[in-house]
N, CA, C and O of each residue as an XYZ file, in Angstrom:
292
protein
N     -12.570     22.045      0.075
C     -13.914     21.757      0.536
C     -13.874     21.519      2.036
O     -14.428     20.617      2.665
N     -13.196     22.396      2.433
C     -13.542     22.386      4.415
C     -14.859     22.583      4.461
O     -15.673     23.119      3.709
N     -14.942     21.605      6.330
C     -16.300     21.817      6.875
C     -16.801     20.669      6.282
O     -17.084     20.239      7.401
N     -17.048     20.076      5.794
C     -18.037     19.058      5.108
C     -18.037     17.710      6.502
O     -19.147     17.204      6.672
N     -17.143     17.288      7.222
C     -16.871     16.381      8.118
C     -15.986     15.181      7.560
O     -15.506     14.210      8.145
N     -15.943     15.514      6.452
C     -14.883     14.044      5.792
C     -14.117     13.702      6.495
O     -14.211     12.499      6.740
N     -12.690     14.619      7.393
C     -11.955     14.155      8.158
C     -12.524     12.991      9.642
O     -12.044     11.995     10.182
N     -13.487     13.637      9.784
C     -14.676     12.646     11.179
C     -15.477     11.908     11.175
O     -15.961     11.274     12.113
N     -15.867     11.905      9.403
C     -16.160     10.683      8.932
C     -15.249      9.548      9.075
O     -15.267      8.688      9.956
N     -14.212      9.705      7.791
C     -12.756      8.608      8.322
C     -12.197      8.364      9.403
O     -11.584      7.304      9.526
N     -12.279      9.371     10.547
C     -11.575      8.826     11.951
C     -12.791      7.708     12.728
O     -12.446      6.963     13.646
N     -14.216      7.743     12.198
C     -15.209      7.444     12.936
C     -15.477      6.233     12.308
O     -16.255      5.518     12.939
N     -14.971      5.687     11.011
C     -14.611      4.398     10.016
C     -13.761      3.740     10.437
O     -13.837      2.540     10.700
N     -12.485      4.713     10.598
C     -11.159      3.767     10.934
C     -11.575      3.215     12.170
O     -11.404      1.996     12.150
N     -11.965      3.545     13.043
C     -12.190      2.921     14.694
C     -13.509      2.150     15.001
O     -13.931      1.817     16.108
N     -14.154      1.906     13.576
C     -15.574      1.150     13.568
C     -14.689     -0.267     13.884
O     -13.617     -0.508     13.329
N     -15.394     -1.237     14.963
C     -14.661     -2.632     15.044
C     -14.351     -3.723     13.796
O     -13.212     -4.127     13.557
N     -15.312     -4.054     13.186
C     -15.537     -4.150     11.754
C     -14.626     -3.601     10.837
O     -14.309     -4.289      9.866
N     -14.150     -2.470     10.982
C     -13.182     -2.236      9.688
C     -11.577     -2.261     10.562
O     -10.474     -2.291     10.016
N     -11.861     -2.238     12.047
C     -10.189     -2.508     12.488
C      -9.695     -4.388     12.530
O      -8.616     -4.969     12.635
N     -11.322     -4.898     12.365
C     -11.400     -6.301     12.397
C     -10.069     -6.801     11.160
O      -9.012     -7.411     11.322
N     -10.775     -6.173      9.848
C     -10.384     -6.569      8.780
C      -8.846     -5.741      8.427
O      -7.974     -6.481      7.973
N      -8.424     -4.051      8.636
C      -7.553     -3.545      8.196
C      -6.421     -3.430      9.349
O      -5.386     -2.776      9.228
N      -6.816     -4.218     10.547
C      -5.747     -3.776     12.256
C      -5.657     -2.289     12.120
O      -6.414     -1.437     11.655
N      -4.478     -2.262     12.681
C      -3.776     -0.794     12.848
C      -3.079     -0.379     11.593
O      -1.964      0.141     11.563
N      -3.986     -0.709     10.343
C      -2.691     -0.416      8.912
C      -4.054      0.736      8.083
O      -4.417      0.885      6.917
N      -4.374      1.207      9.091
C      -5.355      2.906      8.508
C      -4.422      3.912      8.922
O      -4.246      4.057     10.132
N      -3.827      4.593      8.147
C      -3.038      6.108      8.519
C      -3.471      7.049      7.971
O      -3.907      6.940      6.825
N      -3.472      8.379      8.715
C      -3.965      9.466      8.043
C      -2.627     10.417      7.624
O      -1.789     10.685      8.485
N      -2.516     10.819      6.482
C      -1.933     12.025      6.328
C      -2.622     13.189      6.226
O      -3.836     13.043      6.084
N      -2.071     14.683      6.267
C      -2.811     15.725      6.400
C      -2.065     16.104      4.499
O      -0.977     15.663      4.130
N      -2.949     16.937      3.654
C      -2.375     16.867      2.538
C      -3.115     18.686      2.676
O      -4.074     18.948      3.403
N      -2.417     19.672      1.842
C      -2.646     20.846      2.006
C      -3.199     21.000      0.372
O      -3.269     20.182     -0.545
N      -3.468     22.107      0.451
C      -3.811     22.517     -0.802
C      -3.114     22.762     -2.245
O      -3.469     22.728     -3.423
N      -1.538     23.115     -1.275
C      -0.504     22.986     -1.801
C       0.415     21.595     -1.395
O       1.605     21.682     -1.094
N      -0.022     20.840     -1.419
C       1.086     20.050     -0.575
C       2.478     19.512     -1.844
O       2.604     19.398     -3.063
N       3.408     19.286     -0.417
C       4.357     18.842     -1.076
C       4.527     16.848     -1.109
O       4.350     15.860     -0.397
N       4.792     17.082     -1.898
C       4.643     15.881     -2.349
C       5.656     14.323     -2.007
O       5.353     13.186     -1.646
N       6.764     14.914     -2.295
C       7.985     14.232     -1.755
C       7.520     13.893     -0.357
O       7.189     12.728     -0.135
N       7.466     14.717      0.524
C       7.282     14.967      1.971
C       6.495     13.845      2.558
O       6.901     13.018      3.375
N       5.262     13.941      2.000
C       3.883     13.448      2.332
C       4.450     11.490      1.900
O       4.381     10.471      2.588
N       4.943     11.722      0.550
C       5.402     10.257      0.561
C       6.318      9.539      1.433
O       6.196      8.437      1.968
N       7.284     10.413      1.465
C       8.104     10.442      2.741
C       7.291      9.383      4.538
O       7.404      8.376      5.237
N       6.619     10.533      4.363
C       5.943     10.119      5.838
C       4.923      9.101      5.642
O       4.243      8.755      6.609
N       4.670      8.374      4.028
C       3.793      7.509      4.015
C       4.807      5.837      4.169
O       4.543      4.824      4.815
N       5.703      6.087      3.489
C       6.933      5.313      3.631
C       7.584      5.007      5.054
O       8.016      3.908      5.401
N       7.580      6.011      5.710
C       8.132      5.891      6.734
C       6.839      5.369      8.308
O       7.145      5.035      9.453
N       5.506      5.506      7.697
C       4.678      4.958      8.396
C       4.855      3.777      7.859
O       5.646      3.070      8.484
N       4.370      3.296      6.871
C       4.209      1.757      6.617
C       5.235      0.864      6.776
O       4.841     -0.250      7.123
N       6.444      0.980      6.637
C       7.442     -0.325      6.655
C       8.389      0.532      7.870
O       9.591      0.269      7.833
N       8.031      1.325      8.714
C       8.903      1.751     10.005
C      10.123      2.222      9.591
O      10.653      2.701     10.593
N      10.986      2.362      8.464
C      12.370      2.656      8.601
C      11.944      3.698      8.061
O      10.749      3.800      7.786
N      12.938      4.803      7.766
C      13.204      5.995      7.071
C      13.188      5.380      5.514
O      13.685      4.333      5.100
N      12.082      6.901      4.465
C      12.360      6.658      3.094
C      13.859      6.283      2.798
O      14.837      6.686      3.427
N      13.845      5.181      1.398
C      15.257      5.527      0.782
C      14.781      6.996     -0.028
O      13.660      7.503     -0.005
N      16.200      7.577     -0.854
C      16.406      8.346     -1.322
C      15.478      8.152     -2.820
O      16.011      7.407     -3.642
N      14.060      8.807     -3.240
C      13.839      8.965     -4.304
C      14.228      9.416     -5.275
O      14.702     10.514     -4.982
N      14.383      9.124     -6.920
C      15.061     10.313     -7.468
C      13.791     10.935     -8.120
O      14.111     11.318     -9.246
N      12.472     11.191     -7.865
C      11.440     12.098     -7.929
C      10.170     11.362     -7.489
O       9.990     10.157     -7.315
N       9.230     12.537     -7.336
C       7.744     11.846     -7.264
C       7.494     10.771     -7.649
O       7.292      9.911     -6.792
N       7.441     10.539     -8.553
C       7.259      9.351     -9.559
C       7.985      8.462     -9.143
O       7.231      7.579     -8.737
N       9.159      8.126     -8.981
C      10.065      7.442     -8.023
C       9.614      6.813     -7.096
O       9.439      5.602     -6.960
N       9.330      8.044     -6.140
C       8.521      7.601     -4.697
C       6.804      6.601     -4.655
O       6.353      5.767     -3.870
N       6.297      7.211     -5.868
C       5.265      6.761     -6.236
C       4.983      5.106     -6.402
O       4.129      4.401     -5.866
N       6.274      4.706     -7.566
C       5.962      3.265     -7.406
C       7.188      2.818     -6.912
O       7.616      1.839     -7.524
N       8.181      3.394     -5.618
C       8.667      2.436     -4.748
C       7.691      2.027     -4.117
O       7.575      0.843     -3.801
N       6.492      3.289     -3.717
C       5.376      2.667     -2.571
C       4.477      2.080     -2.909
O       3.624      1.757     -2.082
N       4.339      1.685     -4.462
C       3.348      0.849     -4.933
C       3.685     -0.625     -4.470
O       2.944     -1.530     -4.086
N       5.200     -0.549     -4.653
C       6.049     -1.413     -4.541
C       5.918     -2.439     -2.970
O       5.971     -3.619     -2.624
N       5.731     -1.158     -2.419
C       5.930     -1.583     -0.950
C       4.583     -2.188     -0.451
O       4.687     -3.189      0.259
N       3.718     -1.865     -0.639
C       1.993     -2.138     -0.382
C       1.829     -3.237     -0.976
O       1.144     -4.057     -0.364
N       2.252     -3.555     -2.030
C       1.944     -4.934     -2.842
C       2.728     -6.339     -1.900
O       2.233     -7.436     -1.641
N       4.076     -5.806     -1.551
C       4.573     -6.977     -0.713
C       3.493     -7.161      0.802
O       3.722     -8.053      1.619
């Protein structure tokens, strides 16, 4: 569903004062494809939020609730 503005909606949310009041600098965007890969994307969600490099998942699912894991602390 390109074109709609969703992406400039959310960049124009994240930088409302009001929502950086309440969330700081902990809004990240990933870009996710149509195909996306999955590992990857967690990868770089992991590696945004707690700054170090992913550990080694042993699958999606893996990655899934280490980072549930990680958001909850």
């Amino acid at each position: 569903m390109g074109g709609g503005g969703k992406t400039t909606l959310a960049l124009a949310l994240s930088n409302d004062p009001q929502i950086k009041g309440f969330f700081g600098n902990n809004v990240h965007f990933f870009t996710v494809s149509e195909s996306p890969n999955l590992e990857g994307i967690l990868d770089m969600m992991w590696e945004k939020i707690d700054g170090r490099k992913s550990p080694e998942f042993q699958n999606v699912e893996d990655a899934h609730i280490q980072l549930q894991q990680l958001l909850i602390l």
